[in-house]
C-alpha positions as CSV (number, residue, x, y, z in Angstrom):
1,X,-17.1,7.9,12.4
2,X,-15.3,4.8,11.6
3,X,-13.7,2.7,14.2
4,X,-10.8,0.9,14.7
5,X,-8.6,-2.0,16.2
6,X,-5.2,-1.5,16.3
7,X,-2.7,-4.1,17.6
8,X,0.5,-3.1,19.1
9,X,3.4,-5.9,19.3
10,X,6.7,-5.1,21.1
11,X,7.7,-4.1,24.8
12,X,4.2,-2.5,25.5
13,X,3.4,-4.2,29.3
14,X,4.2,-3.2,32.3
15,X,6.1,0.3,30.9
16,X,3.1,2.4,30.9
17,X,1.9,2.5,27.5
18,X,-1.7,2.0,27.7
19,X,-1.6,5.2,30.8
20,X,0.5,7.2,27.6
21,X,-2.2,5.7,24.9
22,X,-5.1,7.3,27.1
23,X,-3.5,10.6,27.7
24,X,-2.8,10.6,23.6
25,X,-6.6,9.8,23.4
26,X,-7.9,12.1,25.4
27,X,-6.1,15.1,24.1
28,X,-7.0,14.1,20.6
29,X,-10.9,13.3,21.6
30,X,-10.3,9.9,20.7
31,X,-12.7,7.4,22.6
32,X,-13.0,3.7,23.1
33,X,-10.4,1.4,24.9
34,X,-6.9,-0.6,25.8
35,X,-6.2,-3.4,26.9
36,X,-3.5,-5.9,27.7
37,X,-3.3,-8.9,25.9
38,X,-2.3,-12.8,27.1
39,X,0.5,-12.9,24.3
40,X,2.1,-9.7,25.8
41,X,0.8,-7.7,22.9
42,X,-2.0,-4.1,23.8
43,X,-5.4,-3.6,21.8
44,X,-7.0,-0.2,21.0
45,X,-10.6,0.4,20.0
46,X,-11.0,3.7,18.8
47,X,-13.4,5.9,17.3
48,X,-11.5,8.4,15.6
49,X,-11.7,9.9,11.7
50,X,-8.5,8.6,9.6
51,X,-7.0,12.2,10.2
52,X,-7.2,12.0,13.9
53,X,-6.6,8.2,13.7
54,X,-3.2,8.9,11.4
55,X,-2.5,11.1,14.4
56,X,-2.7,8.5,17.5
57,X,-1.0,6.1,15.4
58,X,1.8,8.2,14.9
59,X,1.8,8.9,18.7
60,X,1.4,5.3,19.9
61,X,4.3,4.0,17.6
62,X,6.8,7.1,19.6
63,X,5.6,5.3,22.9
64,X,7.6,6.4,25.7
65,X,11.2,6.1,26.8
66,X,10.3,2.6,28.8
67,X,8.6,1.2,25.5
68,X,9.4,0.1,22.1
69,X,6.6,-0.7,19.4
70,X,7.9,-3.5,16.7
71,X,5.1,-3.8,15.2
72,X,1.0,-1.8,14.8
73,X,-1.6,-2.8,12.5
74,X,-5.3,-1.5,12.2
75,X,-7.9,-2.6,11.0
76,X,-11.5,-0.9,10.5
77,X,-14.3,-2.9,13.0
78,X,-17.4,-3.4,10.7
79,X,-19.7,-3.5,13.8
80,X,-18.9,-0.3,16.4
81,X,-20.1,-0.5,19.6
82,X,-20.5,3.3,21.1
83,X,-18.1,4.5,23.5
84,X,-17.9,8.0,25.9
85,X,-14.8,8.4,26.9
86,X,-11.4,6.0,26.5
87,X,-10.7,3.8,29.3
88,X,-8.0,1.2,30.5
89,X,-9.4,-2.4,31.0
């Protein structure tokens, strides 16, 4: 299963996002992580198949009424590391 980073720019501290992110993971048996960045920007690793990964994407960028995405890239990571669940750092 491939995985990926995806970078989310916009208001996405401090609103709940990553707690909405790992709900949206969970339900779609995505695993890996989020985290806050310094720059005030989140990262997601995720294992997911591009279906499932077309999926969270779509999810993420809706956010929640606090947030607002501006701007998500991903990118495929060419060395996975094997994760069990998705969790907040």
């Amino acid at each position: 299963m491939p995985q990926w980073e995806i970078l989310l720019q916009g208001r996405v501290q401090g609103v709940g996002f990553r707690y909405l992110a790992r709900e949206h993971a969970l339900r779609l048996g995505v695993k890996g992580n989020i985290r806050n960045l310094p720059d005030g920007s989140v990262r997601v690793i995720a294992d997911a198949n591009e279906d499932i990964m077309g999926l969270f994407c779509d999810f993420l960028l809706l956010g929640n009424v606090f947030s607002r995405v501006d701007n998500l890239s991903t990118e495929t990571i060419d060395k996975p590391k094997e994760y069990n669940d998705f969790e907040i750092l």
